[in-house]
N, C-alpha and C positions, 0 to 999 in steps of 0.2 A: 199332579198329572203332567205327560208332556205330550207332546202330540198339538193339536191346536183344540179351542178350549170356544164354542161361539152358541149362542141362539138365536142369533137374526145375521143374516147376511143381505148382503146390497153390491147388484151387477150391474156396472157401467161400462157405456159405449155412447158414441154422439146420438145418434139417432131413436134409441130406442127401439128398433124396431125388428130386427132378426136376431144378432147375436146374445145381447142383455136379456130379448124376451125368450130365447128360446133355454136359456142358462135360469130362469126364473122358474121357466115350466118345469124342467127338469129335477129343479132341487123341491121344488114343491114336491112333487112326484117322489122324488130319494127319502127325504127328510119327513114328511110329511107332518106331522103338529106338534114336532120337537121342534122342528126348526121354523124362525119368520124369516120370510123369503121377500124381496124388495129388487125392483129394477127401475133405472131413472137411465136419461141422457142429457146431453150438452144443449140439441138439437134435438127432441123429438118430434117424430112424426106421427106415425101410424106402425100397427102389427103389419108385420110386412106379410100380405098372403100362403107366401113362399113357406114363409114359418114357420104359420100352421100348418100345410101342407107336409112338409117336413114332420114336425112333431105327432100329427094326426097317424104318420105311419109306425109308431110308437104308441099307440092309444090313451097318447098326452092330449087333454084339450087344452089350446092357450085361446081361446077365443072371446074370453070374460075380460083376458088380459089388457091393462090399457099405456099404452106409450103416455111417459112422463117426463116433465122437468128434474133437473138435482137439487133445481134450487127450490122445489115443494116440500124437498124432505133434507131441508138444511138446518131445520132444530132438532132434529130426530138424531140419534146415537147409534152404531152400527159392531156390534163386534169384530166384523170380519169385513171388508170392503172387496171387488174383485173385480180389476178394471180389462175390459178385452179389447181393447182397441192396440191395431195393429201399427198401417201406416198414419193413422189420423192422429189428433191429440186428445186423447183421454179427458173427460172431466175429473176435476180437482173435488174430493170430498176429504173434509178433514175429522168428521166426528166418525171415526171409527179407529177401534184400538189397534187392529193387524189388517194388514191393506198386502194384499196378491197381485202380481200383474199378467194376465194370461193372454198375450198377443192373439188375435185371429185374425186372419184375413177377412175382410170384411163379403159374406156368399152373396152378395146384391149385384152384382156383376152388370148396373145399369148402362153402362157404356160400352157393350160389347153384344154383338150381335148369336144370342144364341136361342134355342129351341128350349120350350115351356121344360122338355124334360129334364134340360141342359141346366136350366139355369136350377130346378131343383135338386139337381144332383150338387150343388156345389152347397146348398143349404145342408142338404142331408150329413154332408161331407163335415163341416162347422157342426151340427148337432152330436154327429157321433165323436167328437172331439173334445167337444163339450161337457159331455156325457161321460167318457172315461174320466178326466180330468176331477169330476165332484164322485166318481167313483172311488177314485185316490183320497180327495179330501174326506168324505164320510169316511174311509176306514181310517184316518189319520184324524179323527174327531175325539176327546179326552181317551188317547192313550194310557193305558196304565202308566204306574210311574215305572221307570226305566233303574237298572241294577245299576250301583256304581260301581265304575268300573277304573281299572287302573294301568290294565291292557290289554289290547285287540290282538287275537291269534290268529293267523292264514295261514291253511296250506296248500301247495297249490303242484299240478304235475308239470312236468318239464321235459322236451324229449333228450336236451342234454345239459346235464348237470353244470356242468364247468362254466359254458358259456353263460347262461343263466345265473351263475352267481357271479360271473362277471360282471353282466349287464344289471346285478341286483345290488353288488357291491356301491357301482355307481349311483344306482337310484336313489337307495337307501342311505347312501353316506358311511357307512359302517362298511367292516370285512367283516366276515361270517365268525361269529362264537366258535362252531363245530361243526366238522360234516365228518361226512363215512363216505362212504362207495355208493350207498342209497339217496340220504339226505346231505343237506346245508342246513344250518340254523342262523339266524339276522335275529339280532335283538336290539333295537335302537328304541331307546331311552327318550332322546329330542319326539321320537314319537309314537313312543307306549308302546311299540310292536312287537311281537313275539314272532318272524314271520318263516316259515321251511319251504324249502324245496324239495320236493322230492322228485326221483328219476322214474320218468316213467317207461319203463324196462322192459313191460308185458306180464312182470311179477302181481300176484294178486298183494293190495296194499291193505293191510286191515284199516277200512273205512272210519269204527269210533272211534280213532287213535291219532290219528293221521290226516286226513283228509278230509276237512273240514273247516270250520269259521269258530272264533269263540274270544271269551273275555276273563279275563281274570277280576274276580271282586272282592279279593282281597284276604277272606275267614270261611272257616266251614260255618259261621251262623250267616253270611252273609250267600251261602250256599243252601242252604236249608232256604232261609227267607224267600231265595229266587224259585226254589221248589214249588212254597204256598203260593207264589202273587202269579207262577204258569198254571197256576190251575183254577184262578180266580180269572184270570184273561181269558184263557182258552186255550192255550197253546198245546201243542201237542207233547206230550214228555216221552220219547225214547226208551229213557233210562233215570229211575229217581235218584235222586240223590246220595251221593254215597262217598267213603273215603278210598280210594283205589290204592295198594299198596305196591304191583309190581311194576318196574319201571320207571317211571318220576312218579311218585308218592303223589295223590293228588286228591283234594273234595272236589266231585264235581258232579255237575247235571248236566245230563244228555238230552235235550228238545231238537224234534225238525218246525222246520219255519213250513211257511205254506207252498214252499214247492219239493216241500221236501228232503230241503237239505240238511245234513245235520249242525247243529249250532251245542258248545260246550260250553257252559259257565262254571267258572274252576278257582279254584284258591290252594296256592303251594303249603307245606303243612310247615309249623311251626316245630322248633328242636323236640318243644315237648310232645308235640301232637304226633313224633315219630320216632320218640321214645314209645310208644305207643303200641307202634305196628305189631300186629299176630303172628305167631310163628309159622303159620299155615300161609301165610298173608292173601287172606280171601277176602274180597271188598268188606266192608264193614257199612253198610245202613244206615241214612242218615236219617230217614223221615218212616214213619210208619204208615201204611196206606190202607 
């Protein structure tokens, strides 16, 4: 699996009592009896009212919740540790395998003269931060395993060509393989990239071809494989699997990601595999659906 890989997590902060509790509420809430959820502090106090008021407008209750010591739960094991402290200094916990550091500013705003709404607004503020944050981690929780891969493709539009692969020349280290009037091609080796420029002219650009993100992995079984394991994930598949013959000769899978975009995973064909090719050269089928 890659991705991160936990069943109990543990949020630290000195006090215990807004940020650690309101990230404990939360993941209870996300995770719910997949995951053991745990918050401690350096210094605790108390649930800061503020907190639950905050989280209440979520119809989270933390009010069972009790501010703790780190050092209560210093023979206990933690898969995942997750320290928020900003400008203070973090408590030190070392029984956990993968340790996060998510800065917050601390919403207690005791030293500053504001209105009861004021000062919830800054709670609220740290909650939905909060909140995003372990939205990110649950979807990044036992990821499938991941295709290997041997090079990352980008294509990207440009409104002028030339200077673009000047300025790409330089980035990349390399001068371009090949261009035309339309594209530039960069292929650098030092790091795996297959990368084009295209002009963007006002010309309609065939989008599955061109304009998009992808990886070379290597075999058309390693192209097939990528087939099964997007549809044990979920992803969305465009276009199955297949061997393309006009153009650059290619096995590949067509997926969009979740906003849409398309993503190619592709493998160059072998002498033999284009010894091969049909006289017609109409895709050839890689997986039966």
């Amino acid at each position: 699996m890659s991705g991160f890989s936990f069943n109990n997590i543990l949020f630290l902060c000195v006090a215990n009592s807004a940020r650690s509790q309101m990230a404990e509420g939360l993941a209870r809430h996300l995770f719910g009896e997949d995951v053991h959820i745990a918050s401690a502090g350096s210094l605790p106090t108390r649930v800061n009212p503020y907190a639950i008021q905050a989280m209440d407008e979520l119809g989270i209750d933390i009010r069972s919740q009790q501010s703790k010591s780190v050092d209560t739960l210093a023979s206990k094991n933690f898969d995942l540790v997750i320290t928020l402290c900003a400008e203070e200094v973090c408590p030190v916990f070392l029984n956990g395998s993968q340790k996060l550091h998510w800065p917050l500013q601390d919403p207690d705003r005791k030293d500053e003269e504001l209105s009861e709404e004021e000062r919830l607004r800054f709670f609220c503020v740290a909650r939905d931060q909060l909140q995003a944050r372990l939205n990110v981690l649950s979807a990044l929780r036992d990821v499938p395993v991941a295709p290997k891969a041997s090079e990352f493709h980008v294509s990207i539009r440009v409104p002028d060509l030339a200077q673009a692969a000047r300025f790409y020349t330089w980035l990349l280290g390399v001068t371009p393989k090949v261009w035309t009037h339309r594209y530039v091609t960069f292929i650098s080796e030092r790091l795996h990239t297959n990368f084009v420029l295209l002009v963007s002219d006002g010309k309609t650009l065939h989008k599955d071809t061109l304009y998009h993100l992808g990886i070379d992995v290597g075999s058309k079984a390693a192209v097939i494989a990528s087939h099964h394991s997007s549809i044990i994930a979920g992803w969305e598949i465009h276009k199955p699997a297949r061997t393309t013959w006009r153009g650059t000769p290619l096995h590949e899978l067509w997926l969009k990601d979740p906003g849409g975009n398309l993503i190619e995973i592709y493998a160059r064909l072998t002498e033999e595999e284009l010894a091969e090719m049909p006289s017609n050269q109409e895709p050839t089928f890689l997986v039966v659906e």
